[in-house]
N, C-alpha and C positions, 0 to 999 in steps of 0.2 A: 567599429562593429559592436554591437548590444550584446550582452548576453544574459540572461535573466538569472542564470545559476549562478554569476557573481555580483560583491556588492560593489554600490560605486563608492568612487575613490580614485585614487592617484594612487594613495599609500593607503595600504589596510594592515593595521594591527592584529596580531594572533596575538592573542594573550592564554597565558595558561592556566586553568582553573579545575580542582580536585572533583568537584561537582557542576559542570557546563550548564544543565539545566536549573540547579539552582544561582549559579552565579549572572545566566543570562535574566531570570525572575529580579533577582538583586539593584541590577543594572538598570533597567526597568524603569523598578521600582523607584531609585533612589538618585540615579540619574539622568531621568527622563528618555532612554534609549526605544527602541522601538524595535523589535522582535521583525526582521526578516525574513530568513529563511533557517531553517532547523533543518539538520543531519544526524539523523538518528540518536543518539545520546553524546555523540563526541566533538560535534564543534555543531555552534548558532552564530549566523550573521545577524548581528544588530546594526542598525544605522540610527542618525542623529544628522538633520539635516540632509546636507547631502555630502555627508560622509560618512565610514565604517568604524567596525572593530568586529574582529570575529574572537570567539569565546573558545577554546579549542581544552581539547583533555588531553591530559601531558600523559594517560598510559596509552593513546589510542593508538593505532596505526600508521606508520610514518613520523611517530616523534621517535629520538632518541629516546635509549635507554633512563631509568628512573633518575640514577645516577650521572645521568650526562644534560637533564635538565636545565634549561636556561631559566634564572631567578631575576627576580628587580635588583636583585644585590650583585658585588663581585663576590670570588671567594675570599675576599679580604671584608666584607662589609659592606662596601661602599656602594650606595645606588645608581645602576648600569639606567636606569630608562625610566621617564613618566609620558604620561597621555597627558597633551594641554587641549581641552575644548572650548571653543568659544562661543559664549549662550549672549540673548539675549537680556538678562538680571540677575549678574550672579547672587545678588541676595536674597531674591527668589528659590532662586537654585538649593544655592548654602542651606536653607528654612527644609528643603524636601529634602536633602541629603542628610539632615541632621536629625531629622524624624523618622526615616530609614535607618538610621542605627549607622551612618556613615563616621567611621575613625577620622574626625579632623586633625589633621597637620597644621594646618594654615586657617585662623578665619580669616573672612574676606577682607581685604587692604587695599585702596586705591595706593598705586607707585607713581613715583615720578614718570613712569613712561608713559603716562595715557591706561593704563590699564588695572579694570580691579581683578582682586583675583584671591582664591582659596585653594587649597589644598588639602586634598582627605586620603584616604585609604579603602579600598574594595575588602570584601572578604576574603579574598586570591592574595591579597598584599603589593597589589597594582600603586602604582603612586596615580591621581590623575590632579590636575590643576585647569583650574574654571576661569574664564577670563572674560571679562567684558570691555568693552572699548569705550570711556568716557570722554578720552579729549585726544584730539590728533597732537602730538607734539615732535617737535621737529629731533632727531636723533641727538645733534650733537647740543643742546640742553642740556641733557642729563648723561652726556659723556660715551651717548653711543657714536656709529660713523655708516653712516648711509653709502655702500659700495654700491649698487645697482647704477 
């Protein structure tokens, strides 16, 4: 069954951001997401292809308390989650993301698995990693193990 008031996906991301309308503008802008549907000032569904992330505000109603917000970090540091998207040129991409005023982590690296790929930072403190698919390579090449 359809429903128009959700986005598609399988798995849709809530990501938490101080400013939802400027972070979904950001997003946008910087990498290439496309504005959905809006819910008053506290959460924006964007989609990319045909998948989601929804933009959501961490004081609105139905999050936990200020205090009991879930971060990219543990409370030890360490980073609990990133977004991996797959575009069609990440160095394309990279070029918009980096003119948007995007926090690189990563320039773009072809790896041995067939994939290039970058990593930046949102103004939220999102991780997300950009990948494109250059060569099909067979798993255990480069020490992975194809269970399927």
């Amino acid at each position: 069954m359809n429903n128009r008031s959700m986005p598609p996906g399988t798995i849709i991301p809530e990501l938490v951001y101080a400013d939802v309308s400027a972070a979904a503008a950001w997003l946008c802008q910087a990498f290439g997401f496309k504005e959905r549907l809006r819910i008053g000032s506290h959460r924006c569904q964007l989609v990319f292809g045909d998948a989601s992330v929804v933009a959501v505000d961490g004081s609105g109603a139905g999050m936990p308390a200020a205090g009991e917000l879930a971060t990219s970090h543990s409370p030890h540091g360490e980073r609990t989650h990133s977004v991996m998207v797959h575009v069609a040129d990440v160095d394309r991409h990279y070029d918009q993301a980096v003119q948007s005023g995007a926090r690189i982590l990563r320039p773009p690296e072809t790896h041995p698995f067939g994939e290039r790929q970058y990593t930046a930072l949102d103004p939220g403190g999102h991780q997300w990693t950009f990948s494109q698919t250059v060569a099909d390579i067979a798993p255990e090449t480069w020490g992975g193990e194809l269970v399927d």
